[in-house]
C-alpha positions in Angstrom: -34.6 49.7 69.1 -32.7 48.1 66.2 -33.7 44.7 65.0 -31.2 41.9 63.7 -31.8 39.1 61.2 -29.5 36.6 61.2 -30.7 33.6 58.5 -27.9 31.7 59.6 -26.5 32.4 62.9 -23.8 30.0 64.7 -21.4 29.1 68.1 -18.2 30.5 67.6 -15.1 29.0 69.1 -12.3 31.3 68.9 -8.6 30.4 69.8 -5.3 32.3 69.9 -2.2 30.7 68.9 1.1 31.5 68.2 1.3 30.7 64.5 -0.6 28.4 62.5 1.5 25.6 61.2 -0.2 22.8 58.9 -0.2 19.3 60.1 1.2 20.1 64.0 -0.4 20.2 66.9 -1.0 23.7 68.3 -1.3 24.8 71.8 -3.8 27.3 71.9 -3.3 30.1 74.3 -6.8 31.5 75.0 -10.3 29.9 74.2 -13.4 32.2 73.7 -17.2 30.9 72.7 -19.1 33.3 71.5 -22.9 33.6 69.9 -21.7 34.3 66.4 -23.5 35.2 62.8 -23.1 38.8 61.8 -26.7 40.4 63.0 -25.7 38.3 66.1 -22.6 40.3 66.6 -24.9 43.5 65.3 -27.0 42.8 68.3 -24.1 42.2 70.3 -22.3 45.1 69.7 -25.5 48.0 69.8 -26.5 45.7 73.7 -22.6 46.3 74.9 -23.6 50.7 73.8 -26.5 50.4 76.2 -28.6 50.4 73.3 -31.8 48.0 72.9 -31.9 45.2 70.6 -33.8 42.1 69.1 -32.6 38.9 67.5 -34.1 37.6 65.4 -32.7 33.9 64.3 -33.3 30.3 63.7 -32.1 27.9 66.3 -31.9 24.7 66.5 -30.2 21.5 68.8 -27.6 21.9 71.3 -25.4 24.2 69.6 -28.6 26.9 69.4 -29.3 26.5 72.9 -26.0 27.5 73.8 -26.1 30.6 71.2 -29.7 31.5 73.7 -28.4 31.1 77.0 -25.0 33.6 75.9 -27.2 36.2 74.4 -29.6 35.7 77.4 -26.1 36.4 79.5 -25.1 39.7 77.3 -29.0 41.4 78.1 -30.1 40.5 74.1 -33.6 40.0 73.8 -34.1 36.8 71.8 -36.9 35.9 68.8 -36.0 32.5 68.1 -37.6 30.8 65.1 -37.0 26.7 66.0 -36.2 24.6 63.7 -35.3 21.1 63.4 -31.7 21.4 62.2 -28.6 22.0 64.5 -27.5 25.5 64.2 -23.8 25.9 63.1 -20.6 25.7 64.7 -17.7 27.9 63.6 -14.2 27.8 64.3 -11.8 30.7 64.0 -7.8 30.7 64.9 -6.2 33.9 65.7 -2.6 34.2 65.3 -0.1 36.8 67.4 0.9 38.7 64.1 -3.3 39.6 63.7 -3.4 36.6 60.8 -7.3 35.1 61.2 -7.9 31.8 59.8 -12.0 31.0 60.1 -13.6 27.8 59.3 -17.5 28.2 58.7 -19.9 25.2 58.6 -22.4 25.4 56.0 -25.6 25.7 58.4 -29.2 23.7 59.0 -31.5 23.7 55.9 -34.4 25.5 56.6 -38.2 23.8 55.2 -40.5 25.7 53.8 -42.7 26.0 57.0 -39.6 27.4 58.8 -38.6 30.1 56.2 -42.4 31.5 56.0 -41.8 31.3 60.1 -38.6 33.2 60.0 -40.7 35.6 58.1 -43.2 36.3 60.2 -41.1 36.5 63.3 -39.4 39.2 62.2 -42.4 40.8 61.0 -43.4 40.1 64.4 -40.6 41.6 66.1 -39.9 44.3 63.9 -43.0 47.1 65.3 -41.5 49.5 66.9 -37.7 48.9 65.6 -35.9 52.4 64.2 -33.7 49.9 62.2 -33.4 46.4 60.9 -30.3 45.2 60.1 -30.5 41.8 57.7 -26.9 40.5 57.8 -24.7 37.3 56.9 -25.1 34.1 54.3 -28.4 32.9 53.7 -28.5 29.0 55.2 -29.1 25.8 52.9 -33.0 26.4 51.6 -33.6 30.2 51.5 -33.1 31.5 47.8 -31.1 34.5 47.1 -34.2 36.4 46.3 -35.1 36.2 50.5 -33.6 39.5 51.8 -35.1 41.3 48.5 -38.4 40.0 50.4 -37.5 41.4 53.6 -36.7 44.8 52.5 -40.2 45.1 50.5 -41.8 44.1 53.8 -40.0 46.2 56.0 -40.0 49.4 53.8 -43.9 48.3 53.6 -44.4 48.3 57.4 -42.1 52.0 57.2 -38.9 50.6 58.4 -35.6 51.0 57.3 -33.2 48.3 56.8 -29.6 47.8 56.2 -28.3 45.0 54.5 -24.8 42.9 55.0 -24.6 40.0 52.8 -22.6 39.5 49.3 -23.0 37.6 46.3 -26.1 36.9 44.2 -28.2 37.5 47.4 -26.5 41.2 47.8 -27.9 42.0 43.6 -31.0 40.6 44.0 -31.7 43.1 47.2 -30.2 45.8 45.3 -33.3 45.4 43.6 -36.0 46.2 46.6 -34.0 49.7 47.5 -32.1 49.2 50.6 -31.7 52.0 53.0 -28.4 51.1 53.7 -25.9 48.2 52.4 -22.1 47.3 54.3 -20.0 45.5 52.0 -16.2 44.6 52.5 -13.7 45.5 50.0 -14.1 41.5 48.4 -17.8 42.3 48.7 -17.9 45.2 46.9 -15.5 44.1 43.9 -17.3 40.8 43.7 -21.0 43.0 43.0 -19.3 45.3 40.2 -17.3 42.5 38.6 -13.6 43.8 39.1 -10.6 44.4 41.1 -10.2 47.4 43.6 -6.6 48.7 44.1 -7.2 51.9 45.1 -9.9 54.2 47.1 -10.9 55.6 44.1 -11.7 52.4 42.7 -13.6 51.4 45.8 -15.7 54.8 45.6 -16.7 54.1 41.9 -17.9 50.8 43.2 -20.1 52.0 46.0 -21.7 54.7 43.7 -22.3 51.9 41.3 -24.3 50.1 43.6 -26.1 53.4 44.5 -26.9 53.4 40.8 -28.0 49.1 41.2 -30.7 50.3 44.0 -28.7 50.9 47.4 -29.8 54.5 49.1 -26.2 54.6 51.2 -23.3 52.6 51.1 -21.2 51.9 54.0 -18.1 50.5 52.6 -15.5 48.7 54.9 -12.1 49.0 53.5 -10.3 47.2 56.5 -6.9 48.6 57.7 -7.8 51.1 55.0 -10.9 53.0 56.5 -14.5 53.3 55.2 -16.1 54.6 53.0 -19.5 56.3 53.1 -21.9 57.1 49.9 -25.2 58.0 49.8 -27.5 61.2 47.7 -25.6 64.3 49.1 -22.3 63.2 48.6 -19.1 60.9 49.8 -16.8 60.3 52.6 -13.9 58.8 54.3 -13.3 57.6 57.2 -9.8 56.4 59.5 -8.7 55.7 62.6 -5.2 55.2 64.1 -5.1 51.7 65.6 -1.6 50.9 67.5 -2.1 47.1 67.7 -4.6 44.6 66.2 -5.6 41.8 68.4 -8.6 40.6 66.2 -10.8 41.5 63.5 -13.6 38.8 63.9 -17.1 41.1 63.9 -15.2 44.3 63.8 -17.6 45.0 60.3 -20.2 44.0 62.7 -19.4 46.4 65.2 -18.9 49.6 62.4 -22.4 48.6 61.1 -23.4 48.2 64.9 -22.0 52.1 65.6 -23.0 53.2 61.9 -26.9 52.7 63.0 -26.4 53.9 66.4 -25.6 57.0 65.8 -28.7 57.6 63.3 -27.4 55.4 60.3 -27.1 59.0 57.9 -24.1 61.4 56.9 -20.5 61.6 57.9 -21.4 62.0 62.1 -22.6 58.5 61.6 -19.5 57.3 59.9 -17.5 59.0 62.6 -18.8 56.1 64.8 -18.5 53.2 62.5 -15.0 53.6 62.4 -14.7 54.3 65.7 -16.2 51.3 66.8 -14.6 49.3 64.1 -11.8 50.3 64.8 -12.3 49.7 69.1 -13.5 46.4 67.8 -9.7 44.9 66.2 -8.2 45.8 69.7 -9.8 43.2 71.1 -10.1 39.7 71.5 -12.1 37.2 69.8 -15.1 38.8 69.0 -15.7 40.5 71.9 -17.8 43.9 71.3 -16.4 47.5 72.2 -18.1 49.3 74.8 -18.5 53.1 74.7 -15.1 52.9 77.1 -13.2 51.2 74.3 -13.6 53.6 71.8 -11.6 56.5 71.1 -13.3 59.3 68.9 -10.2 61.5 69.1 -8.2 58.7 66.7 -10.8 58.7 64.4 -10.6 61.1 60.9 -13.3 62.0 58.7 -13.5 63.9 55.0 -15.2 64.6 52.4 -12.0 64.6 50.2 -12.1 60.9 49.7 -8.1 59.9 48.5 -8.6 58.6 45.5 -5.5 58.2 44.3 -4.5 56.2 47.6 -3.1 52.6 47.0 -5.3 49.9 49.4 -3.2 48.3 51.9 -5.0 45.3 50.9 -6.1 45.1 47.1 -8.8 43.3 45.4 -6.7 41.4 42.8 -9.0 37.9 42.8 -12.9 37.8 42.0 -15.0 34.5 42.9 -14.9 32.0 40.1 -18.2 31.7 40.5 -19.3 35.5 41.1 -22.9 37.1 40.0 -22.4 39.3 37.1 -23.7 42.7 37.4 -27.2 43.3 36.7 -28.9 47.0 36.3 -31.8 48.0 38.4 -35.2 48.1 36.1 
């Protein structure tokens, strides 16, 4: 079983248009609603393998209900932590050429009652679970120091855990040893303080983080590949992908196929990116099933390109980004 924490889940409402144009009225084609937050899609994605898998997440007003009743629908067991806030709703506009535009509310703010309930809920929940996966922004209320809590509790209780989230949330979990973390290329150049341009500049990043406190690192490069890291060595992954339809939760789906298939070594990278990869063929943010995927399109090596140019650089860093900070 593999359990996901979602701190700050959400409805998503995804439309495809034509092309975005700013201030006219667009027509949109198609119109999908989906339960959305990235252990959400997590959950999502490991149910649509045939795999089982527990939410965990607060909900709250109409907006949560909804998020219930369309897991409830997609065979997703559901550990709901109320609370009195409305959970999110989130707004994404894909355009024919692949171009996503998202707009994310900022999310309930949790009390104190409420985090120390989220807490125990997933302590709760999590007996029994081969993985939890701790994923997305941390809602108004939780400090960044949370997930570093959860991944001392769960490596008390003997679990492993794999962590997607960024910023100063990401460095403080760095701290408490992560099995696993799944940063994006901006993730990744935001938590070492500097652009990527090339692979090789990614890899040096993910065995810094290795060196901040992360056991593996499960790098999403996007139309680039991933890249894996952990104590025996490194690897790439790719996958030949003829049209891109939509990339909302494909990261979610690779972490989704990454844990799947064991969460360790280049067999499990094999099915990140080939659920990634299933993932931006189609819509919304539907998840692949095991029919969508296509192993035979997927490549993996340890000869990680180095000197290969990223399709799409890091040049820009947060204004605001954490600085770097070395593991004691």
């Amino acid at each position: 079983m593999i359990l996901t924490v979602t701190p700050n889940p959400s409805l998503d409402r995804t439309y495809e248009v034509q092309a975005l144009r700013r201030g006219d009225v667009i027509r949109a084609e198609t119109e999908r609603m989906d339960p959305g937050g990235k252990g959400v899609n997590v959950s999502r994605a490991v149910a649509a393998a045939g795999r089982r898998t527990v939410a965990v997440l607060p909900l709250g007003g109409a907006p949560g209900a909804v998020v219930t009743e369309l897991l409830d629908a997609q065979g997703i067991e559901v550990a709901p932590v109320p609370v009195a806030g409305a959970t999110r709703s989130n707004i994404a506009l894909a355009e024919a050429d692949g171009v996503l535009t998202k707009i994310n509310a900022p999310g309930p703010h949790l009390t104190a009652a409420e985090q120390e309930l989220l807490l125990e809920t997933v302590r709760e929940a999590s007996r029994g679970a081969d993985w939890i996966a701790c994923c997305g922004s941390l809602p108004r209320g939780l400090a960044p120091s949370w997930y570093a809590d959860v991944v001392a509790r769960a490596h008390a209780g003997g679990a492993r855990i794999a962590l997607d989230t960024s910023g100063r949330a990401l460095l403080e979990a760095l701290r408490a040893r992560p099995d696993v973390v799944k940063p994006n290329a901006e993730e990744l150049a935001e938590a070492v303080g500097r652009p990527l341009a090339t692979v090789g500049d990614a890899l040096k990043a993910a065995e810094e983080l290795r060196e901040m406190g992360a056991a593996a690192v499960l790098a999403s490069l996007g139309a680039d590949g991933q890249l894996l890291v952990d104590g025996s060595g490194a690897w790439f992954g790719s996958a030949r992908v003829d049209a891109v339809r939509s990339n909302v939760g494909a990261g979610d789906s690779s972490l989704a196929g990454f844990l799947i298939a064991g969460g360790d070594g280049p067999g499990a990278l094999a099915s990140a990116v080939a659920h990634g990869a299933a993932a931006v063929t189609l819509p919304g943010s539907v998840m692949p099933t095991p029919a969508d995927l296509d192993p035979a399109a997927v490549t993996v090596t340890d000869r990680v390109p180095v000197d290969r140019p990223l399709k799409e650089p890091v040049h820009r860093l947060p204004v605001d980004r954490p600085l770097k900070e070395p593991v004691p």
